[in-house]
C-alpha positions in Angstrom: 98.7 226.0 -202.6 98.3 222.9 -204.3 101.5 222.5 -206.0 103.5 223.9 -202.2 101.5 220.3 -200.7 102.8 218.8 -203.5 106.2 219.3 -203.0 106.2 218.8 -198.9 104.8 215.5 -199.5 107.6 214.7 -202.2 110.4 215.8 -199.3 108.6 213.7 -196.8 108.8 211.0 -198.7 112.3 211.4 -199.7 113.7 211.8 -196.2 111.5 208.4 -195.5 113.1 206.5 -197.8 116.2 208.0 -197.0 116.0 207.2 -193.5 114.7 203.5 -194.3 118.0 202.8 -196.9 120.6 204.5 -194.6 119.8 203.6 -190.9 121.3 207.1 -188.8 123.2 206.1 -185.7 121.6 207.7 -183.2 124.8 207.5 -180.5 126.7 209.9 -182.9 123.6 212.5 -183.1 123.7 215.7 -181.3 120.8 214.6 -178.9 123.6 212.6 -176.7 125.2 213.5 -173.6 128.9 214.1 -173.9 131.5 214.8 -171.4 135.6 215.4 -171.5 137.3 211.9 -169.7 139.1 214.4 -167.5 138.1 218.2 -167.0 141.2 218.8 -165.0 144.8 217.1 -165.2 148.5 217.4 -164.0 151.3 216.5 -166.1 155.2 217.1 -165.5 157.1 217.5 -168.6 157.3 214.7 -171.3 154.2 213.3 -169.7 151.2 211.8 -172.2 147.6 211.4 -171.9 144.9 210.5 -174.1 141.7 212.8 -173.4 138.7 211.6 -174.9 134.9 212.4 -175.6 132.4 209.5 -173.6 130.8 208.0 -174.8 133.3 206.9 -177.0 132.9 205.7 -180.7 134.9 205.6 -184.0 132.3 207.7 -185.6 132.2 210.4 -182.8 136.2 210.2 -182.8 136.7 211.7 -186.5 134.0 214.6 -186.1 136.0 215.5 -182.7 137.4 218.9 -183.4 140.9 219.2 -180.8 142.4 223.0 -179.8 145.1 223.7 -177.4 144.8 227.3 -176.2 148.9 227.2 -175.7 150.1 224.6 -177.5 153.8 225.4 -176.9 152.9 224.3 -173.2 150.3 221.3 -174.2 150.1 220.4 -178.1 146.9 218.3 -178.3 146.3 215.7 -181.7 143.2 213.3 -181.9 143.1 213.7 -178.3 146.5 213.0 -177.3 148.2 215.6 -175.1 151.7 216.0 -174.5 153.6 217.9 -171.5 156.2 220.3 -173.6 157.4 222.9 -171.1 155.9 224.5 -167.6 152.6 226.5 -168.2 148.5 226.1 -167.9 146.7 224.9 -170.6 143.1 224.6 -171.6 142.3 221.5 -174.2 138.9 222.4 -176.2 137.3 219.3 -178.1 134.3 220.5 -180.1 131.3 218.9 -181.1 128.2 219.1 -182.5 128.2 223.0 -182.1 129.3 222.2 -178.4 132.8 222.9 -176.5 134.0 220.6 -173.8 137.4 221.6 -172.0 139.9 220.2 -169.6 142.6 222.5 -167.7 145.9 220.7 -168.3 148.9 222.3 -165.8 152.9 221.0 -166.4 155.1 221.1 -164.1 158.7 221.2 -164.8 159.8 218.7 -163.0 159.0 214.7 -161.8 159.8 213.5 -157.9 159.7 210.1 -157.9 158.7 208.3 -154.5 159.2 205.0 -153.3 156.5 204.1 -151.0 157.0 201.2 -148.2 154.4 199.5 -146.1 154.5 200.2 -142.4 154.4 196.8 -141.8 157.6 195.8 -143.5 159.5 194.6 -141.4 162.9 194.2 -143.6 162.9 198.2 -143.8 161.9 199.3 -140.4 163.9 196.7 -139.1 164.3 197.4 -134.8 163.5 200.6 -135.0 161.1 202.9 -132.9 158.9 205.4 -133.7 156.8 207.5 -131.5 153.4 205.8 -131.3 151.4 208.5 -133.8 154.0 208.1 -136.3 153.5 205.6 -139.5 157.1 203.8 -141.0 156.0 205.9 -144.2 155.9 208.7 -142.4 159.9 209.1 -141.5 160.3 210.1 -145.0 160.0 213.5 -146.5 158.4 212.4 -149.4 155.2 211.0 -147.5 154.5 215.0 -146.6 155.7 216.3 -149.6 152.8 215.0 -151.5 150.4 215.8 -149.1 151.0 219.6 -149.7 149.8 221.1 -153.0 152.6 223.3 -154.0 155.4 221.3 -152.9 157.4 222.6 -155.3 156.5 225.9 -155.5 159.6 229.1 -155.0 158.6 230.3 -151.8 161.2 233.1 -151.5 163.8 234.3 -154.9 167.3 234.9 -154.6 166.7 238.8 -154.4 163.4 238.5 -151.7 166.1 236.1 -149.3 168.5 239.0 -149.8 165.8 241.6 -148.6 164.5 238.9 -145.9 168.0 239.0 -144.4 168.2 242.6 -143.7 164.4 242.4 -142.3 165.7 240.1 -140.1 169.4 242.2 -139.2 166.7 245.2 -138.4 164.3 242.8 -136.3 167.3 242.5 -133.7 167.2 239.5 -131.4 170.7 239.6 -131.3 171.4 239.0 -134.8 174.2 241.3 -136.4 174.6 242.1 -139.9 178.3 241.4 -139.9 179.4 243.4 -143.0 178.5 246.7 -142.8 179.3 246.7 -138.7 181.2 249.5 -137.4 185.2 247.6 -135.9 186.2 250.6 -134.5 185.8 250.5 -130.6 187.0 251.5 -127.1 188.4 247.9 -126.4 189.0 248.7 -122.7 185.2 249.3 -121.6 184.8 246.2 -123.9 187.0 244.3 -121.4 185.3 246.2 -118.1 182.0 245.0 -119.7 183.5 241.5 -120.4 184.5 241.1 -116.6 181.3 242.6 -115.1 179.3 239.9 -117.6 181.3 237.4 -116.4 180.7 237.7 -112.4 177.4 239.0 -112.9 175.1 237.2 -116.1 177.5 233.9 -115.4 178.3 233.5 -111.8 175.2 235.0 -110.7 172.4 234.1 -112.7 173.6 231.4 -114.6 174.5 229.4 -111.5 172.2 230.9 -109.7 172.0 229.8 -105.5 173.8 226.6 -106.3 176.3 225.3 -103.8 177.3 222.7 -105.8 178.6 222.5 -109.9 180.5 220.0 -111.7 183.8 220.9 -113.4 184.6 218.0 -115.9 183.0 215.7 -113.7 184.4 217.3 -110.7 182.5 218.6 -107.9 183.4 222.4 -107.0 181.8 223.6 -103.6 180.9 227.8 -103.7 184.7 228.4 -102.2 186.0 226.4 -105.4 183.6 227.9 -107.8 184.7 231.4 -106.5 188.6 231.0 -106.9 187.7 229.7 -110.8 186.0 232.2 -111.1 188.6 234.4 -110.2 191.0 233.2 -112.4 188.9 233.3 -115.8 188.4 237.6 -114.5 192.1 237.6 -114.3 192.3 236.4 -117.7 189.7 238.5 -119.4 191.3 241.3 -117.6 194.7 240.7 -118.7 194.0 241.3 -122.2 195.8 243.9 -123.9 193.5 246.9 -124.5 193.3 250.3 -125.9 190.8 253.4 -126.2 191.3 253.8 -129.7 191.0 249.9 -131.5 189.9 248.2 -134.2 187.2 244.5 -134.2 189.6 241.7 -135.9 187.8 239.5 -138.9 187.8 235.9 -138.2 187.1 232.8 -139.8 185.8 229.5 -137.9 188.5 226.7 -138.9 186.9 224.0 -137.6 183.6 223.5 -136.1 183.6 225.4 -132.6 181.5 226.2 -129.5 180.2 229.2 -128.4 181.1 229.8 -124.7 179.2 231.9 -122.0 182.9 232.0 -120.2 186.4 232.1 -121.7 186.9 228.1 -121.0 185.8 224.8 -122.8 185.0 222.7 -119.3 182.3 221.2 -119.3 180.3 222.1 -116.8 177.1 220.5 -115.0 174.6 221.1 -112.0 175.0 217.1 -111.3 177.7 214.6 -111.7 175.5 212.7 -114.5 174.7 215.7 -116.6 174.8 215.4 -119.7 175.0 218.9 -120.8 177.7 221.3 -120.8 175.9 224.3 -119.1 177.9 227.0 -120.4 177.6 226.4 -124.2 175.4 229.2 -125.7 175.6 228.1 -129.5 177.6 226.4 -132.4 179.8 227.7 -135.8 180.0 225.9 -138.6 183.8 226.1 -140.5 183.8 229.0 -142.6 181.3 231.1 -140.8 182.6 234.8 -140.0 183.0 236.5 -136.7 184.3 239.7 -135.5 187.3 239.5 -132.6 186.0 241.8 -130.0 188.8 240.8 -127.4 192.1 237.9 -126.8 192.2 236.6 -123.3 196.1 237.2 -121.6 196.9 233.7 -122.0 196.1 233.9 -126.2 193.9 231.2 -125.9 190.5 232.6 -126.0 188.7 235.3 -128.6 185.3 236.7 -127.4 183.6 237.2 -130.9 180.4 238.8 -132.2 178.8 236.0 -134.7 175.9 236.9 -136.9 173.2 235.9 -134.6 174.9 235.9 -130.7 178.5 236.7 -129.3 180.8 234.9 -126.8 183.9 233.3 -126.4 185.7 230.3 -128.4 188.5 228.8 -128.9 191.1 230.4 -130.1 192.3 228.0 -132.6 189.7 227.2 -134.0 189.8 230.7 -135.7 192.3 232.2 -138.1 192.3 235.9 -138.5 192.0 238.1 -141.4 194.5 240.6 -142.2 192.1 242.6 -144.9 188.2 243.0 -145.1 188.6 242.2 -148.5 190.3 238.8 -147.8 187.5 238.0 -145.1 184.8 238.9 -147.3 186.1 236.6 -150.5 186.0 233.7 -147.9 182.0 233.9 -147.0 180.5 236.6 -148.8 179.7 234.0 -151.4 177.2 234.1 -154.3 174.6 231.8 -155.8 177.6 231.1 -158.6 180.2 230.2 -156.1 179.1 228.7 -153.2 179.0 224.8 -152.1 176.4 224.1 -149.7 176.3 221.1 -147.0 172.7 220.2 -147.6 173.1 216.7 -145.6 173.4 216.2 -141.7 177.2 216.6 -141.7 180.2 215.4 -144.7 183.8 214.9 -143.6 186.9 214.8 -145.7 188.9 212.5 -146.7 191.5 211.8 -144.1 195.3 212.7 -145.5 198.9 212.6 -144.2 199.7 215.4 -147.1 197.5 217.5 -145.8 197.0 217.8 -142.5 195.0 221.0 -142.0 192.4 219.6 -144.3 192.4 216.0 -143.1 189.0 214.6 -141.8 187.4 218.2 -141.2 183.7 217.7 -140.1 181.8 219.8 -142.7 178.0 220.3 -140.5 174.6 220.8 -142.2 173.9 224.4 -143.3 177.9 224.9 -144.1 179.0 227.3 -147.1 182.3 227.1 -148.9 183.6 229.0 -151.8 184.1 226.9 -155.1 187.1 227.0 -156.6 186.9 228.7 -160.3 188.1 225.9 -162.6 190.8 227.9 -164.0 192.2 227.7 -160.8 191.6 224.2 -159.5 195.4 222.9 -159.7 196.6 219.5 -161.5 197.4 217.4 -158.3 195.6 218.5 -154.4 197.6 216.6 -151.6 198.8 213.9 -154.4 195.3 213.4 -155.9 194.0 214.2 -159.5 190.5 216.5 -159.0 188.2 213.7 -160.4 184.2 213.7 -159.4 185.2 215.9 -157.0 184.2 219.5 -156.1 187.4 221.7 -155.0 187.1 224.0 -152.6 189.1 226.5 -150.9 189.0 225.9 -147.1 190.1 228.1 -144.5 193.0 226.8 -142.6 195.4 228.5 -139.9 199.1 229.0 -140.7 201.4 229.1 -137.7 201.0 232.7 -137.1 196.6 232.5 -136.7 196.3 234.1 -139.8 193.8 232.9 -142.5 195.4 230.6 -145.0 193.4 229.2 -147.8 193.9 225.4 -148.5 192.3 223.4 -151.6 189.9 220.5 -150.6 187.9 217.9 -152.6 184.6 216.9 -151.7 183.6 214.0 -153.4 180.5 214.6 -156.3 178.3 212.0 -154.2 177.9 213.7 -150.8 175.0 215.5 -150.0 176.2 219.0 -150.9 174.6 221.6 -153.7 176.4 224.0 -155.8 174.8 227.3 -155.5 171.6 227.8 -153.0 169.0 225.5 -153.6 165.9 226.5 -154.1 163.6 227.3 -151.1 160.7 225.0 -151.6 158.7 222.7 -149.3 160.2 219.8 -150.7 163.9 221.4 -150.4 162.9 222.4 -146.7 161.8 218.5 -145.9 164.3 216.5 -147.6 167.0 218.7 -145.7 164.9 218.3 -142.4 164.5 214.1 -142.9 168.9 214.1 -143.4 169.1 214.3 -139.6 166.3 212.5 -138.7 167.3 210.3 -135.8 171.0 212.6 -135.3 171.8 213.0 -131.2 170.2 216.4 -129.9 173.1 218.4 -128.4 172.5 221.4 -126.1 173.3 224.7 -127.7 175.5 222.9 -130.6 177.7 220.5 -127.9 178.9 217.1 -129.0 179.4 218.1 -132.9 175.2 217.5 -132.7 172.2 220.9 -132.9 169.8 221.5 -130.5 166.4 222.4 -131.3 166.9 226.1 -132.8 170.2 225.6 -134.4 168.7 222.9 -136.2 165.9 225.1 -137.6 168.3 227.7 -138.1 170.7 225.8 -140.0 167.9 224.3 -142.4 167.0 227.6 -143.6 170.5 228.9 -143.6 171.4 226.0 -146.9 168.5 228.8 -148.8 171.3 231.4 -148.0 168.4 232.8 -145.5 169.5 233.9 -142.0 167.4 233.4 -138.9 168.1 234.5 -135.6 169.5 231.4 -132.9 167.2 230.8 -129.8 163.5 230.0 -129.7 162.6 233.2 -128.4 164.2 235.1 -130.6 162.9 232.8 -133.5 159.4 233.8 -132.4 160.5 237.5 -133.2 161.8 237.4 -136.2 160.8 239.6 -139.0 158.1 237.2 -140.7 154.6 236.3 -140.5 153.4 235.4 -137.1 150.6 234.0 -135.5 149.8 234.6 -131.8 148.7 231.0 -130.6 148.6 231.7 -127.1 145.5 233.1 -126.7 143.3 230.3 -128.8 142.3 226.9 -127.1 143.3 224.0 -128.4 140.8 223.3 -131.0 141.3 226.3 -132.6 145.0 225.9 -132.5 144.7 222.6 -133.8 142.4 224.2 -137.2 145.4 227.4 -137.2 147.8 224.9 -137.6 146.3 223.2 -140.2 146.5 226.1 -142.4 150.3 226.1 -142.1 152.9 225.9 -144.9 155.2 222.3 -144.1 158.7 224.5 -143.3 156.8 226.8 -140.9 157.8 226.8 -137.0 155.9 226.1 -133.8 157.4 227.4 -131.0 156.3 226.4 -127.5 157.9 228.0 -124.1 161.8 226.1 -124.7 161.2 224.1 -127.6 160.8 224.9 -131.4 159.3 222.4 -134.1 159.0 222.6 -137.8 155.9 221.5 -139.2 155.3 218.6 -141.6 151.4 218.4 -142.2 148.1 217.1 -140.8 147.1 213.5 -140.8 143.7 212.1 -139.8 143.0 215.2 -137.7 146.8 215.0 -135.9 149.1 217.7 -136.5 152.8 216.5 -137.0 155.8 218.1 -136.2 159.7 217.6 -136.9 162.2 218.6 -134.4 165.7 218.3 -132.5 164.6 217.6 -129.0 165.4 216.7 -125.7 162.5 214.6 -123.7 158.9 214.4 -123.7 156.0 211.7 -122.7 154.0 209.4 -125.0 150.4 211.1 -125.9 148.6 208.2 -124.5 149.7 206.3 -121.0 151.1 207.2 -118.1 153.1 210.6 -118.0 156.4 208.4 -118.5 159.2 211.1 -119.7 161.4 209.7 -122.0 164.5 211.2 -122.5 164.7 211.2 -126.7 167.4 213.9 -127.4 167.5 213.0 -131.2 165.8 214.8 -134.7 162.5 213.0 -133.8 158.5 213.0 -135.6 156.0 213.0 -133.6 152.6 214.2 -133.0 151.5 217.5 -131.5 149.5 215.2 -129.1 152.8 214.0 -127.2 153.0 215.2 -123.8 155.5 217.6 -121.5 156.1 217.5 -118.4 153.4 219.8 -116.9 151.5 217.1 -118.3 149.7 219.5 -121.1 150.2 218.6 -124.9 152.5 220.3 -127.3 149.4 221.5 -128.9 148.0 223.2 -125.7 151.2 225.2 -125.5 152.1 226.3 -128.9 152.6 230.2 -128.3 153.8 231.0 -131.9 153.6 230.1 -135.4 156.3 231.0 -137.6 156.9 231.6 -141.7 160.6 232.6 -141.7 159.4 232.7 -145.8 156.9 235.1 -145.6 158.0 238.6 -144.8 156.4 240.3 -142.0 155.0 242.8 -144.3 152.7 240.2 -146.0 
């Protein structure tokens, strides 16, 4: 017992001495509180950061023990962490027997912003905004990083493709074009066409009207009746048969959808600004089906992928083959130019006429041509920095004729579908911004749901045309109509930026929620200030504004909304 006392007291000395001679630091002893610099970072690729234990200290440093859990994503040494490739991560540093982590997650790819102050004045110059809406605000970027997965796929290739024929099913007038039955009794076609014409035109278009202006012109009901008269002789002057056959078109050049075989513009005043019997808008290239050619040749009534009626005649070339109409706009993620930017035109040329100056509208899809192909000289000019396409012409007959065309590398096209993200959605949204609103497509210009329409149709996805219809489609939906407006205002909130809000006339994309106001972006005609007297102004441009704003019942967008709308999220979600 003696000798075990002994010894213990021998130790206790020792580790007295030992403590005296070499002082222990007590900030590198496992009694102090540690924690990670970050627990939880975001890097894109070729990104850096230096993690570290706090408190810090060179001693501490060298017994830091650094794991990545995937390094191939995140390799981590002394604490340094570097972005390799897209993934999740978890950095370990241990210490003292204890673990301490941070969740590192790469993304593939850097946006870079450029932030400028609402108050500077050298940007904004005279412009005006509607009173909610900040200068940083008009660019897509400012809601972009508001939303958390900005970048995020929201719908694959193959999940548009299946979307689509949701959609076709869905109806609202929408027609899946390709596997559409052309065989038809053409002469009930053009009974139909002449009933629809004195009926859903004269009748309820005009309604009790006495009075309508014909290019500026005033027509009195005796007027109206013997024009009327002579479009039915038209329609009913078309050669017909029992036993016929749909012809395949292609739009030429960007044309108006009529309600009545003529291209007046018609008005209920003398200062109208609208042209009353324009239903909707084709881009160049988009396919039709010819349902029926007026006597006088100028006019095709045609069935469109998303509503019928009657256009120009030459503005259309006609297919001889399926197989030649289909290689013009059946086009694939490898061979497809996109118009991702409000409109492009080409280069003007005495060459080539048919191809000179063509307006090329948002949403518009061209084949490429393969490179094999592409020839040495196109209307005198070497293909540099250029993208060649083939662009559908008319030769003298109306028959399709394929022409070569260079768009130059720095206009705002994409080669194959871009990606259907938020940020993809709002940069194409903010290229019209401030564009002239045009009713049902007039004036080369979009009104409010061929603006939305032609946004998603860049992602290859096909929507149907009016608001109503929009509202039907075969996506998620959300009822709004039956919640007040605070607990619109908290639905709304939960939104993807891209989804629609759809109000009785008007549709809106949303952009995001700022300091408790819900913002929307949107080819419109009029509406009042939220604030102020209930002063209508008449906008009609791609405008942002507030949900707060004001109609003319006096009631705010907000109070309204009927219908929320995620044209990326099938219905079946």
């Amino acid at each position: 017992m003696k000798k075990m006392k002994h010894a213990l007291c021998i130790l206790v000395t020792v580790l007295l001495l030992g403590t005296c001679l070499f002082p222990f630091d007590l900030s590198a002893s496992a009694a102090t509180t540690y924690r990670m610099s970050r627990t939880k970072t975001t890097l894109y690729v070729g990104d850096s950061e230096q993690l570290a234990l706090l408190p810090a200290s060179a001693k501490v440093t060298k017994k830091i023990v650094w794991r990545s859990s995937k390094a191939s994503v995140v390799p981590v040494k002394k604490g340094r962490i570097t972005a390799k490739k897209a993934g999740k991560a978890t950095i370990t540093a241990k210490l003292f027997g204890k673990t301490y982590r941070c969740l590192v997650t790469v993304k593939s790819a850097k946006v870079t912003y450029i932030e400028v102050p609402a108050s500077d004045e050298a940007q904004t110059g005279n412009q005006i905004y509607q009173q909610d809406v900040t200068h940083q605000m008009t660019s897509a970027s400012y809601w972009c990083r508001k939303c958390k997965d900005a970048d995020k796929v929201l719908l694959t290739g193959k999940e548009i493709v299946a979307q689509n024929a949701a959609n076709y099913q869905a109806g609202n007038s929408m027609t899946d074009l390709k596997n559409m039955d052309i065989a038809y009794d053409s002469e009930k076609t053009r009974a139909a066409l002449s009933t629809e014409l004195m009926t859903d035109v004269r009748v309820d278009r005009i309604g009790n009207r006495t009075t309508i202006y014909r290019n500026g012109i005033a027509l009195d009901t005796t007027a109206m009746d013997t024009w009327f008269a002579e479009m039915k002789r038209n329609i009913e002057g078309a050669t017909v048969s029992t036993t016929d056959t749909r012809k395949y078109g292609i739009c030429t050049m960007r044309a108006d959808l009529f309600m009545a075989p003529t291209n007046d513009l018609v008005g209920w005043s003398e200062t109208d600004a609208d042209s009353e019997f324009i239903n909707s808008s084709l881009n160049v290239n988009e396919p039709v089906l010819i349902n029926l050619i007026t006597a006088d040749k100028k006019y095709y009534h045609v069935t469109c992928n998303n509503c019928s009626g009657w256009v120009e005649a030459d503005h259309f070339a006609i297919c001889d083959t399926k197989e030649s109409w289909l290689a013009q706009w059946d086009l694939t993620n490898d061979n497809v130019l996109v118009v991702t930017g409000s409109h492009v035109t080409l280069n003007k040329s005495n060459l080539a006429p048919a191809t000179s100056g063509i307006d090329l509208y948002l949403g518009t899809q061209l084949p490429l041509v393969s490179k094999n192909d592409i020839p040495e000289q196109i209307a005198e000019r070497y293909p540099w920095y250029s993208y060649t396409v083939y662009l559908p012409t008319r030769d003298a007959n109306g028959k399709l004729k394929r022409e070569f065309a260079l768009i130059s590398s720095h206009q705002d096209v994409h080669i194959g579908y871009p990606k259907l993200t938020v940020n993809n959605i709002l940069t194409l949204a903010f290229s019209c911004l401030g564009d002239r609103y045009g009713w049902g497509g007039m004036l080369g210009a979009m009104d409010c749901s061929l603006y939305t329409r032609n946004i998603y149709r860049c992602f290859g996805l096909e929507i149907p045309r009016n608001t109503n219809w929009q509202a039907n489609m075969s996506a998620y939906r959300k009822d709004l109509s039956q919640l007040d407006a605070k607990q619109k205002a908290a639905f709304i909130k939960t939104l993807t930026p891209g989804a629609l809000i759809q109000f009785p006339g008007h549709i809106t994309m949303y952009l995001g929620t700022v300091n408790g106001k819900s913002y929307v972006i949107s080819d419109l005609g009029s509406l009042a200030e939220s604030t102020g007297d209930l002063n209508i102004k008449s906008v009609y441009s791609v405008s942002i504004n507030s949900l707060d704003v004001r109609r003319r019942s006096g009631k705010t967008w907000l109070e309204e909304a009927t219908w929320a709308i995620c044209p990326f999220i099938p219905a079946s979600r």
